[in-house]
Backbone bond lengths (Angstrom), bond angles and torsions (degrees), N, CA, C in turn:
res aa  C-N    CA-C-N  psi(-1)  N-CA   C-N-CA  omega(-1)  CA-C   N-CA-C  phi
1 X - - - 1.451 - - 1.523 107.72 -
2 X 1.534 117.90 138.84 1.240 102.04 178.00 1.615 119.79 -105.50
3 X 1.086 109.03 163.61 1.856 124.52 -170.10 1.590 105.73 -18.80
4 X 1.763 88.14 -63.39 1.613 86.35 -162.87 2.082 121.66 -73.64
5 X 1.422 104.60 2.43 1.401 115.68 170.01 1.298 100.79 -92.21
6 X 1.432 125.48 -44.55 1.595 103.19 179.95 1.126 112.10 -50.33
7 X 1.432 130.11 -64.65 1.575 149.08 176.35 1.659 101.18 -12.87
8 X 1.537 90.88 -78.53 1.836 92.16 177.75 1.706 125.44 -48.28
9 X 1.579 111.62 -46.12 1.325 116.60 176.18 1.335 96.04 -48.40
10 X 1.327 131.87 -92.06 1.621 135.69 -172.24 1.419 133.31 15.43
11 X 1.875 92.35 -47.96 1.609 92.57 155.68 1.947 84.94 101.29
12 X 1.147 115.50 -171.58 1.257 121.80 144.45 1.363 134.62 2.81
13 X 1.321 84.22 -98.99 1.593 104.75 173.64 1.564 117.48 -99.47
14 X 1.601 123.86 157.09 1.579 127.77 137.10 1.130 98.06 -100.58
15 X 2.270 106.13 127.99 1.041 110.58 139.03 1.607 117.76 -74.71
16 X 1.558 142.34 161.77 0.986 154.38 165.05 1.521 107.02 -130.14
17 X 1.912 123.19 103.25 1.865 97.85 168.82 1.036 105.08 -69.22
18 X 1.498 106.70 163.40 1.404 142.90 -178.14 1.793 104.17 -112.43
19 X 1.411 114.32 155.35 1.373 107.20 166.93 2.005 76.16 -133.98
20 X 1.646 78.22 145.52 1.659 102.25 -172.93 1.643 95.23 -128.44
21 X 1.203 88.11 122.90 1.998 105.12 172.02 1.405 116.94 -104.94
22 X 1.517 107.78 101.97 1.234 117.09 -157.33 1.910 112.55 -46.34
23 X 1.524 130.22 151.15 0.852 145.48 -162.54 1.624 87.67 -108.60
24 X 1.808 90.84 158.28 1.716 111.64 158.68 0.977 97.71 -138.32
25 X 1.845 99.52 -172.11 1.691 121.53 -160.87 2.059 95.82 -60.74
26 X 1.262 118.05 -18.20 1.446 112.14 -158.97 1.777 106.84 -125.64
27 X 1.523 106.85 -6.80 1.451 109.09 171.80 1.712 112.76 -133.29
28 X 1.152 114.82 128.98 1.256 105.88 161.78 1.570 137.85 -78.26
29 X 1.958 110.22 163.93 1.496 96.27 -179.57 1.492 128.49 -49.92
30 X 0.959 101.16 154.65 1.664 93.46 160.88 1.486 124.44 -147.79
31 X 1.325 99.81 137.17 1.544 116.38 -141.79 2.101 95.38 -103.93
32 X 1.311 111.09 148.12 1.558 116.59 -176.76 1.586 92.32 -130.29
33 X 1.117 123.12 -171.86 1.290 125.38 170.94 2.020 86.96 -173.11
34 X 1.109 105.39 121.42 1.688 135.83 -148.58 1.514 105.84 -94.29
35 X 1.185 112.24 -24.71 1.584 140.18 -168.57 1.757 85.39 -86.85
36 X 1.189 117.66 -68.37 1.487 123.35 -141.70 1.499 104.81 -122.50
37 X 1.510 103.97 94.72 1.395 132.82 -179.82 1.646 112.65 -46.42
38 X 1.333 118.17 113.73 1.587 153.28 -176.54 1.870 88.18 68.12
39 X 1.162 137.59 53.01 1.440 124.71 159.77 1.694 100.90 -101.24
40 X 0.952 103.62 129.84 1.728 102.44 176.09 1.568 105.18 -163.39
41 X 1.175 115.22 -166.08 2.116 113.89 -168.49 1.350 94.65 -169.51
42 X 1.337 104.43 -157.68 1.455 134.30 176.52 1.781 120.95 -175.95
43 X 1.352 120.41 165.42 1.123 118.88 -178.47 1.830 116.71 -158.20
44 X 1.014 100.26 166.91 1.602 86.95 174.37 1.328 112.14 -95.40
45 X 1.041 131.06 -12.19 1.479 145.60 -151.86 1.495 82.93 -144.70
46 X 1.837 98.72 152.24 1.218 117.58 167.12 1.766 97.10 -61.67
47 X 1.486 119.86 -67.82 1.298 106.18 178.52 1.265 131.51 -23.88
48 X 1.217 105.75 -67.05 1.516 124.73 -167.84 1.834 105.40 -49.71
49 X 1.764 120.92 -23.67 1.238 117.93 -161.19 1.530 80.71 -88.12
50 X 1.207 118.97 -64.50 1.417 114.48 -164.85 1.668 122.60 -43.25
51 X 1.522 86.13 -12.44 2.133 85.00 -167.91 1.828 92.06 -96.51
52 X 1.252 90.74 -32.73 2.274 96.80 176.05 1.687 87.94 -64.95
53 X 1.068 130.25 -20.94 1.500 101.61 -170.15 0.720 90.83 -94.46
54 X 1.624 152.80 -38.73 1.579 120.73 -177.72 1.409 131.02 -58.39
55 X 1.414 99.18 -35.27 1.535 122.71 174.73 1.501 103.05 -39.96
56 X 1.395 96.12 -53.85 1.636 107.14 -149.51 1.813 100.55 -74.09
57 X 1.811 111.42 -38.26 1.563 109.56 169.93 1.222 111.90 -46.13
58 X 1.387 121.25 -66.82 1.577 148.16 -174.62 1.807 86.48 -30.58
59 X 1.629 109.96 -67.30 1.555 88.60 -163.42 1.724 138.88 -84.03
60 X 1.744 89.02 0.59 1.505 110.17 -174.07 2.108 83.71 -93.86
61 X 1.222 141.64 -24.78 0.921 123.52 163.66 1.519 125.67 -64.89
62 X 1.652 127.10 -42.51 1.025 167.77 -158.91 2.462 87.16 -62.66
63 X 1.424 71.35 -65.47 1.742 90.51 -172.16 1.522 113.51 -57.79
64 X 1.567 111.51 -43.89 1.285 136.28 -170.37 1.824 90.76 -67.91
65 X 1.153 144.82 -50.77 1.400 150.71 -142.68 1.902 95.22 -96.58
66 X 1.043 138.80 -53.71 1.298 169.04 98.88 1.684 94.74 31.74
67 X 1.136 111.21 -67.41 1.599 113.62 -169.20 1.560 95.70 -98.19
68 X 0.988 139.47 -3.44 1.601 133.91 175.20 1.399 104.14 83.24
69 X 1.051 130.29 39.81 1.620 135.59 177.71 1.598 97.02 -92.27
70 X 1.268 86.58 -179.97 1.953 112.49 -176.26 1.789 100.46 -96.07
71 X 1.116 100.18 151.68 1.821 115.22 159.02 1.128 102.99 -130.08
72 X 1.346 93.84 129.08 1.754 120.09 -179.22 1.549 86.08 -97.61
73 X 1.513 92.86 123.86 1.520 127.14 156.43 1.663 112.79 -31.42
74 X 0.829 127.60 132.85 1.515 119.30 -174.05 2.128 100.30 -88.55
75 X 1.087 85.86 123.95 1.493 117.19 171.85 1.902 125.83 -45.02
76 X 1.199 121.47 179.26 1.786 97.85 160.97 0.921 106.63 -120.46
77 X 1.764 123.19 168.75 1.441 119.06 179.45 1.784 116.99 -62.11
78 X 1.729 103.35 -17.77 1.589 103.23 -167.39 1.238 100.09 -62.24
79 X 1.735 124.59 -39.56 1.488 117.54 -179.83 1.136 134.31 -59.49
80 X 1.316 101.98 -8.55 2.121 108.76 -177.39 1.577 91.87 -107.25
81 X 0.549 107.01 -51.09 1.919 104.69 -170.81 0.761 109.51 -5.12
82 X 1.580 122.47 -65.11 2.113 122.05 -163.01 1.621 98.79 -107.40
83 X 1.404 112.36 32.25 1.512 85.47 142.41 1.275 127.14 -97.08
84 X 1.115 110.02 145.87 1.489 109.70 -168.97 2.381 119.23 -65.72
85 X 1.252 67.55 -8.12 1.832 68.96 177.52 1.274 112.15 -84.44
86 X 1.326 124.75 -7.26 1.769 134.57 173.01 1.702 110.26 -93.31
87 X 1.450 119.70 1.32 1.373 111.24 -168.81 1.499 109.72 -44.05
88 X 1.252 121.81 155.41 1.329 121.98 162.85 1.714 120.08 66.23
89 X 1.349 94.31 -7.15 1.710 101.02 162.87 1.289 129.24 -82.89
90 X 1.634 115.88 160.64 1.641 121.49 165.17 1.291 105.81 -75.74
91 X 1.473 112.05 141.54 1.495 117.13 148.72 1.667 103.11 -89.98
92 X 1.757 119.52 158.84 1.004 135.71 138.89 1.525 120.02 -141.42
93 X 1.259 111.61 -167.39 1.584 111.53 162.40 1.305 116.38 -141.08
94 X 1.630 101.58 119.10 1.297 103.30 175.47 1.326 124.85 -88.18
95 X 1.769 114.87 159.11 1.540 103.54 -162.41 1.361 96.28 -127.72
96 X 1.630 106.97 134.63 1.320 125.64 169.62 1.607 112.26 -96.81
97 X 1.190 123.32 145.93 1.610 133.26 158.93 1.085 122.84 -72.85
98 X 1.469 141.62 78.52 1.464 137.45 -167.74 1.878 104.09 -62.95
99 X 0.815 119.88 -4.25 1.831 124.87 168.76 1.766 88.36 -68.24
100 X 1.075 123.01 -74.00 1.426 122.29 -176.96 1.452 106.90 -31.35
101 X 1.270 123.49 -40.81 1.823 107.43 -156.65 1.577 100.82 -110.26
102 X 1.585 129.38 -23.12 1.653 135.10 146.96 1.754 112.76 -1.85
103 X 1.200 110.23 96.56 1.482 115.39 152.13 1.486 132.89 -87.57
104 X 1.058 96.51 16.90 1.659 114.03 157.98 1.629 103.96 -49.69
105 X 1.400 122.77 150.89 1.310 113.39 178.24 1.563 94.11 -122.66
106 X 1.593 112.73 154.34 1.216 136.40 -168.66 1.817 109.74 -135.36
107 X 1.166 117.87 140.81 1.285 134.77 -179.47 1.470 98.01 -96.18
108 X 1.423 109.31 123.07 1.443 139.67 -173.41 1.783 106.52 -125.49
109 X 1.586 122.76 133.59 1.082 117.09 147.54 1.490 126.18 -86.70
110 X 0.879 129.29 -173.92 1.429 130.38 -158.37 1.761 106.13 -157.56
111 X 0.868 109.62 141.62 1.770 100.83 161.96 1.537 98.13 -147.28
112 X 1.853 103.92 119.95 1.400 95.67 164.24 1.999 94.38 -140.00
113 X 1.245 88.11 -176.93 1.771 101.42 -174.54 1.559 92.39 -57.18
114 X 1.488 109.65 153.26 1.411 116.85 170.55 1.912 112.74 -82.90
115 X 1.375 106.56 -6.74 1.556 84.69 163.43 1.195 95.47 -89.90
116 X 1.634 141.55 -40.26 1.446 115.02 -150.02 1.794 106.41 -74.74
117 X 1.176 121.69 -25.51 1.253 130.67 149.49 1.599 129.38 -44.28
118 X 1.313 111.19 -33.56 1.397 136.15 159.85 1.701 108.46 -37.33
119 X 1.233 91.73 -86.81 2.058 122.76 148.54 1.144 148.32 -18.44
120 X 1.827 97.47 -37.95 1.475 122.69 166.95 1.331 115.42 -93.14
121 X 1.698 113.82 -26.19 1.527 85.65 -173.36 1.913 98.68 -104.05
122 X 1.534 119.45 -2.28 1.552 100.95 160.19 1.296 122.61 -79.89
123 X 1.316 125.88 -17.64 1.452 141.43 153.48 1.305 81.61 -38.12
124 X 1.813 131.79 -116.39 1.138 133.28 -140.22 1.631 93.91 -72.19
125 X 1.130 157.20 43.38 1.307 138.06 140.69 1.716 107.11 -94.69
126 X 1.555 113.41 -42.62 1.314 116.59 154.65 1.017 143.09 -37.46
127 X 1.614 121.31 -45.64 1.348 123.19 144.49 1.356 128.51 -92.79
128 X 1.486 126.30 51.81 1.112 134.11 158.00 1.401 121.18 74.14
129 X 1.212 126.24 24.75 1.038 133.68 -144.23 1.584 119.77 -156.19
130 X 1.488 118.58 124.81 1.593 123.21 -172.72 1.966 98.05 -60.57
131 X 1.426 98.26 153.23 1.721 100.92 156.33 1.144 122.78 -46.38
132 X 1.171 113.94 -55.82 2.063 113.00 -165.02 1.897 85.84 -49.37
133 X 1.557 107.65 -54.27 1.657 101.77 -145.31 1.484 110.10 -80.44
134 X 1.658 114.50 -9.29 1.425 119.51 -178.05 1.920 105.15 -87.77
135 X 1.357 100.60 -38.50 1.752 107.02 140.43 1.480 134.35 -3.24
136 X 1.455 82.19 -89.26 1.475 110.52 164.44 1.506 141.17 -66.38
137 X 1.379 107.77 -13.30 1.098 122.39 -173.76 1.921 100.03 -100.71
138 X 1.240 124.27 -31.72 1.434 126.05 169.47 1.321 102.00 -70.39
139 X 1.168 122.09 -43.40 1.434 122.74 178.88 1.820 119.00 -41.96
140 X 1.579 87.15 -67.49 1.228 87.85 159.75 1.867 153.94 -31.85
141 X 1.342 79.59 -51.87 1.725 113.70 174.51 0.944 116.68 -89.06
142 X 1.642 120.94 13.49 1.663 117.77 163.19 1.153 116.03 -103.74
């Protein structure tokens, strides 16, 4: 199945579990995500790890879609449980917005000054390229 059909199937939300390694007064949590190979975070707060882990899915998905890679379906927590490399950890599930990662395209107005518009579209006529997609393409690259 590819990326952008999982995305849509999903529904709403992606859950993704998380395994959370409990924090102290002198280390913070630290968050893995088991599904999505080297995605992981940290936080000072149990909260704070769980909200860096979405962040952190969101952008290892973000990157993954970007380079034409696969997204692995997010998994359940029952399957990580007994591995032994999670002993002593939290499970949760973090939630991504698949509206966020949608390459569906949408018609947007815009209002900017007519020189900086001036600017924008010899910018993208210079590099070969319509407004919407020279747009999109800085977008990208920020």
């Amino acid at each position: 199945m590819n990326s952008m059909t999982l995305i849509r199937q999903m529904g709403r939300h992606m859950r993704y579990p998380i395994a959370i390694e409990p924090g102290d007064d002198t280390g913070a949590w630290g968050v893995v995500a088991p599904d999505l190979p080297g995605c992981f975070s940290a936080g000072d707060t149990l909260d704070e790890a769980i909200a860096n882990a979405s962040e952190a899915i969101t952008l290892w998905i973000e990157t993954a879609l970007d380079g034409g890679g696969d997204i692995p379906a997010p998994g359940s927590v029952a399957a990580y449980r007994g591995n032994p490399e999670f002993a002593g950890w939290i499970w949760a599930l973090a939630e991504v917005d698949p509206a966020l990662l949608e390459d569906q395209t949408e018609r947007v107005n815009i209002t900017l000054p007519r020189r900086v518009l001036a600017r924008l579209d010899a910018k993208a006529r210079a590099a070969g390229e319509t407004r919407s997609g020279f747009i999109a393409h800085l977008a990208l690259m920020a």
